[in-house]
C-alpha positions in Angstrom: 99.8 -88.6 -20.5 100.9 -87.1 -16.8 98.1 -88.1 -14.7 98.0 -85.7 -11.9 98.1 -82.9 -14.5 96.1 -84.0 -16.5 93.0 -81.5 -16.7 89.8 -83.2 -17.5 87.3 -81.9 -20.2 83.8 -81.0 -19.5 81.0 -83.9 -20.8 79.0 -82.7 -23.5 81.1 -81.3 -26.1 79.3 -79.3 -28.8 80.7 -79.9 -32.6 79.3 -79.0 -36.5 82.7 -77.5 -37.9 86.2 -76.8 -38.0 90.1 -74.8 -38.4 94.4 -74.0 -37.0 97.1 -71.8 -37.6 100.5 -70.1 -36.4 100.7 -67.1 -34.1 100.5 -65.2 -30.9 98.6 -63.2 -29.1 100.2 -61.9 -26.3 98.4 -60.5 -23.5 95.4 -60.9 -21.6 93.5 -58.7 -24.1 92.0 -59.5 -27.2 94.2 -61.0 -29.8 94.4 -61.9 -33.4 96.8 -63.9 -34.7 97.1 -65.8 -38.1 99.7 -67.8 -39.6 101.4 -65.5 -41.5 103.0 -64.5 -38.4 106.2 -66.2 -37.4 108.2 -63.6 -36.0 107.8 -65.1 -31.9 110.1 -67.8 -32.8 113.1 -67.6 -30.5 115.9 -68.8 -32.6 120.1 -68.5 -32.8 121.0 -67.5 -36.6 124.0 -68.5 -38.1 126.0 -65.2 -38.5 126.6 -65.7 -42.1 122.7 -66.4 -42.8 123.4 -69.5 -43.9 120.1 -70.4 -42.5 116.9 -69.1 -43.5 114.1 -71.4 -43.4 110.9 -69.4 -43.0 107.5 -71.3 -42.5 105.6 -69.5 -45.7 101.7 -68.0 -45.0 98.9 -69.3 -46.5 97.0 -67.0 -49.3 100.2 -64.8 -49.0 102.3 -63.7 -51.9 105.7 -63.5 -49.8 108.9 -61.6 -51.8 112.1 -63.4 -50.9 115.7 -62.1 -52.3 117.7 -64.1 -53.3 121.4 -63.0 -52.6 124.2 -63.8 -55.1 127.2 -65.7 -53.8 130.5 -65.0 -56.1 128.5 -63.3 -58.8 129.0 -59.6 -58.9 126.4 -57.7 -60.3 124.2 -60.7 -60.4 120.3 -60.1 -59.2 117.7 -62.2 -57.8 114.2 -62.6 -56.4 111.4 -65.4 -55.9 107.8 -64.9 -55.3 106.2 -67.8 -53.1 102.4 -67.9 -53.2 101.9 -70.6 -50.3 97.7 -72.4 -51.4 95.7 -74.8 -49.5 97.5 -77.9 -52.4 100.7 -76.3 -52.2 103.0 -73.6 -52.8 104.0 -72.2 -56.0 107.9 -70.7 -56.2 108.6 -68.2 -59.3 112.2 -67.3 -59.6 113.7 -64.3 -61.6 117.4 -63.7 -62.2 119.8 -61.0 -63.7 122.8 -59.8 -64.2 124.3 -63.4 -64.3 127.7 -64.5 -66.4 127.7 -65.0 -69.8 128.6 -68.1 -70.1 126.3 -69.0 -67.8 123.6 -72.0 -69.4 121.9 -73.6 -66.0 121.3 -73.8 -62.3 119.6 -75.8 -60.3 116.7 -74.5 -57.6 116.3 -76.6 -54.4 114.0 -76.2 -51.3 115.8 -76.6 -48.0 113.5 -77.8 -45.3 114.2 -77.5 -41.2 115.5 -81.3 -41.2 118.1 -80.5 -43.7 116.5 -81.9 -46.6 117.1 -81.2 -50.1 114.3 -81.2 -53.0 115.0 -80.2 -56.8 112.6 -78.0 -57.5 113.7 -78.0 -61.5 116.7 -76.2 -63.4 116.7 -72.8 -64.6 117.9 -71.8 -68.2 119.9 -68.6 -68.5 120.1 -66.6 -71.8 121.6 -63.5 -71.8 122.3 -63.3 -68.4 118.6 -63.3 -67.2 116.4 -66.4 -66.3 113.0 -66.7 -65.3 111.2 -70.3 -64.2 108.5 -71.1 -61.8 108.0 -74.4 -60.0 105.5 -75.9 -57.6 106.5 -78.0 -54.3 104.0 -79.8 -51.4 106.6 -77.7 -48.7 105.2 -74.8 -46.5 108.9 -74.3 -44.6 112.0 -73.9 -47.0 114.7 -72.2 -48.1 115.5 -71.7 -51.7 119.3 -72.5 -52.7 120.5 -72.4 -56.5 123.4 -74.5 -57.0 125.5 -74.9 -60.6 125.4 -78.6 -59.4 123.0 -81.2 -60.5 121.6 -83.9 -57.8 122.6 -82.5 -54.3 121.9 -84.5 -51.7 122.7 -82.2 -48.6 123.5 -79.2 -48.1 126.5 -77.5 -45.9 129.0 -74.7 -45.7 130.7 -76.2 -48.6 128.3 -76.8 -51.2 128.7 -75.0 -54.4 125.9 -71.8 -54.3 125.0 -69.2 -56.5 122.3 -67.9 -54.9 120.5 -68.4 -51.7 117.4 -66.8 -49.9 117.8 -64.3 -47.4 114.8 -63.6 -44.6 111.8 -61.4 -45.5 111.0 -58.7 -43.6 108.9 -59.5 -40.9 109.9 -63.2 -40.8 112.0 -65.4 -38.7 113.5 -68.1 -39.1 112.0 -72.0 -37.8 114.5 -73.8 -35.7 116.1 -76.4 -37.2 114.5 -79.9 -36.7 118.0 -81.4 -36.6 121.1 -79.6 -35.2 124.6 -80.7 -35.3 127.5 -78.6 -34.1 129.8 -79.2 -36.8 127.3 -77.4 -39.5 126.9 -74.9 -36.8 123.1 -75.2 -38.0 120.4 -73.5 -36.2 119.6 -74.2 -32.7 116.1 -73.5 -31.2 116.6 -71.5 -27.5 112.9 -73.1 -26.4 112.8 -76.1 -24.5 111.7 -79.3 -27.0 108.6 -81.5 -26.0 108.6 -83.3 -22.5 105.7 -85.1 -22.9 103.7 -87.4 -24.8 100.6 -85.8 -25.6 97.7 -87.6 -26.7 95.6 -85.4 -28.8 92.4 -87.0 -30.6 91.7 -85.7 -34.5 88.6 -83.6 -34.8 87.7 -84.8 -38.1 87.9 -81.3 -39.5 86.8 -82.9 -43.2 83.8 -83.4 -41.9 82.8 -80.1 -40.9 80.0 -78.7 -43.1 79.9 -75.4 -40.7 81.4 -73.7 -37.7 82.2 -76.1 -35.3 81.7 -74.9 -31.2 83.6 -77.1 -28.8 83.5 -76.3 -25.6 86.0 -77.6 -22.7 85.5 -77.3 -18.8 89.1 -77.5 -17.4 89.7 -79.1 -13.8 92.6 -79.9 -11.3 95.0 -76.9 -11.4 92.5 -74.9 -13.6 89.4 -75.8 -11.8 87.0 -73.2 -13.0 88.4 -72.0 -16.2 86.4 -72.0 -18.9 86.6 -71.9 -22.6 85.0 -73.0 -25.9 87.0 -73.3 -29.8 84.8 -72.0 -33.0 86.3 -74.3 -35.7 85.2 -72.8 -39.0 86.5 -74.6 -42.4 86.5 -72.4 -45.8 86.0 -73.2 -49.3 89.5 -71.8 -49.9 91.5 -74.8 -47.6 92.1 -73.1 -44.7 90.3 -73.5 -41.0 90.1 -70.7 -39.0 90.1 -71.2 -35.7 88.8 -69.0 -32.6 89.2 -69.9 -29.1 87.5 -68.1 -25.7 88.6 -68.1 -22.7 86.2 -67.4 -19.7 86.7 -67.0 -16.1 90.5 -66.2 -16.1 90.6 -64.4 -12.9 89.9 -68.4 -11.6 93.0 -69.8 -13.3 97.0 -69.2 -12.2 98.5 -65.7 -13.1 101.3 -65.0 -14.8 100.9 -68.0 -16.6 100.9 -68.0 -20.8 98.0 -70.2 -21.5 98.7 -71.7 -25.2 96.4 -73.1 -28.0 98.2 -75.6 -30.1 97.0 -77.4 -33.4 98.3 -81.4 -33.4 98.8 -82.7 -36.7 98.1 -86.8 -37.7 102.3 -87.7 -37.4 102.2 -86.0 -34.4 103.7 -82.5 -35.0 102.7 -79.4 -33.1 101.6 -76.0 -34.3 101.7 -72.9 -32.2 98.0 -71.3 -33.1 98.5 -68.7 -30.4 98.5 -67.7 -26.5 97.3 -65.0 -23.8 99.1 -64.1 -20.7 97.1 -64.2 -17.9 97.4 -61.1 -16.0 94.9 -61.4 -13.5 93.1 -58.2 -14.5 90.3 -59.8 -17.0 87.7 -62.2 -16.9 87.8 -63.3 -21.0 89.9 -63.6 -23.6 90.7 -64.8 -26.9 93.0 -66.4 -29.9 92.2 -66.1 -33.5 94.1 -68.2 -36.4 94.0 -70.5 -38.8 95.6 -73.3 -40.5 95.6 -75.3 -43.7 95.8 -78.9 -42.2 93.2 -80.8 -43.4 92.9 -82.0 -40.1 94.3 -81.6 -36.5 93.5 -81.8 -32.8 93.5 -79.1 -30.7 95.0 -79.0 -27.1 95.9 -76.0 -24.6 99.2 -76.0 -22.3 99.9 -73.7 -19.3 103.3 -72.4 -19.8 105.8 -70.2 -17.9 107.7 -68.8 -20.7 107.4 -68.0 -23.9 107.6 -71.1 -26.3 107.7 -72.3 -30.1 106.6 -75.7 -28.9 105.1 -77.3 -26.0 106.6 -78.2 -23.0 104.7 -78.3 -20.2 102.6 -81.3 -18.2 99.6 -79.5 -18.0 97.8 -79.5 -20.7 93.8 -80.0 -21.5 92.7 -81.6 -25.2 89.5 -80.5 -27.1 87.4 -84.2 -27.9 84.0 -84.1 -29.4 81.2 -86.5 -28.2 82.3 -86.4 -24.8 
């Protein structure tokens, strides 16, 4: 934790529910943002789109094509209906070879990873199968190979999942130059932030936390509604008052902070100078998080700056 920019919360902290998510608002005005958006991520794509991990929305049936490699004439699609206790992948082919008996379906993750998801049977050239996996970011890659390991330019593909409309891709957690993988243009983390759980389980209604900034944003004010649902997911809605007190120009970001550690971009507002309050709306289907704000200067898909104020409860 950086000391002198630190920002102290207010004592007194109001709690008796809970919530996170992944979007942006961004301006000063009123936003809403959920996190079936992930379009602000700021990314370099291979050319070839040999990428295309997408982070999949909650409640959200999401239509992903799958595009043939070396199969002419060959057809495919995969619904993914993301839940609160995972996500559910249903894949439909056509048009494929004769000969053609199995495949293989495996989630990609941002890391690199590979996860059989199950084999496909093909009779008369069509195939249908659906699967269920704990991953929310993936891409889907069929493979006439059983037992992959890894995945690069070279691995035998039949099929592989291009980007929904709408959607970009999430950088890649691990880059390497030789794969030529994805490379994130936002800075990575530069600080150790120390984010206390809220103990969102144990929310039985809408939560209101409230946190006084100090130091650099003396006088900024603001206050999260945390507000757990029956169907898994916390939505999460945080105020800010008093922004003509704080700096200008500044982007002024509401992250979610998961138990390993991991950061979730919920939203942000750009501080114009012109308005006294504003707002971020979301929501998440952690079971539980912290919650922290960060004063950037740029655009970012994860956190970089030193200032930065947590949300504790009891305080």
């Amino acid at each position: 934790m950086v000391k002198d920019k630190l920002l102290g919360l207010g004592a007194g902290i109001l709690l008796s529910t809970a919530l996170t998510g992944f979007a942006v608002a961004q301006d000063a005005t009123t936003k809403t943002t959920t996190t079936t958006t992930t379009t602000q991520r700021q990314i370099v794509q291979n050319p070839d789109g040999s990428y295309t991990v997408i982070e999949y929305p909650v409640d959200k049936e999401v239509t992903v094509e799958l595009s043939p490699r070396g199969i002419q004439g060959a057809k495919g699609w995969a619904k993914v209906m993301r839940k609160a206790d995972g996500t559910t992948v249903s894949v439909d082919l056509s048009g494929l070879p004769a000969d053609a008996k199995n495949y293989y379906v495996y989630a990609v993750d941002p890391a690199g990873t590979v996860t059989m998801l199950g084999p496909v049977s093909v009779a008369q050239g069509v195939s249908q199968a659906t699967f269920t996996t704990p991953m929310n970011q993936f891409m889907l890659v069929l493979s006439p190979n059983e037992g992959l390991t890894s995945f690069a330019a070279d691995t035998p593909v039949v099929f592989r999942s291009a980007i929904p409309t709408g959607y970009a891709v999430v950088p890649a957690a691990v880059t390497s130059a030789a794969e030529n993988k994805q490379v994130a243009v936002s800075q990575g983390v530069t600080s150790t932030y120390q984010v206390p759980m809220l103990n969102v389980p144990s929310f039985n209604k809408t939560a209101e936390i409230r946190i006084n900034f100090t130091g650099d944003l003396a006088g900024l004010k603001g206050k999260a509604y945390v507000d757990p649902t029956k169907a898994g997911v916390t939505k999460v809605k945080m105020r800010f008052d008093d922004m003509k007190m704080a700096p200008k120009n500044k982007r002024y970001v509401l992250w979610a902070a998961s138990p390993d550690g991991k950061y979730t971009k919920l939203g942000q507002v750009v501080n114009a100078g012109d308005r006294q309050e504003s707002e971020i709306r979301s929501e998440t289907a952690m079971a539980d998080f912290g919650l922290f704000v960060t004063v950037e200067d740029a655009d970012v898909a994860q956190p970089t700056s030193t200032i930065y104020a947590p949300f504790t409860i009891g305080q």
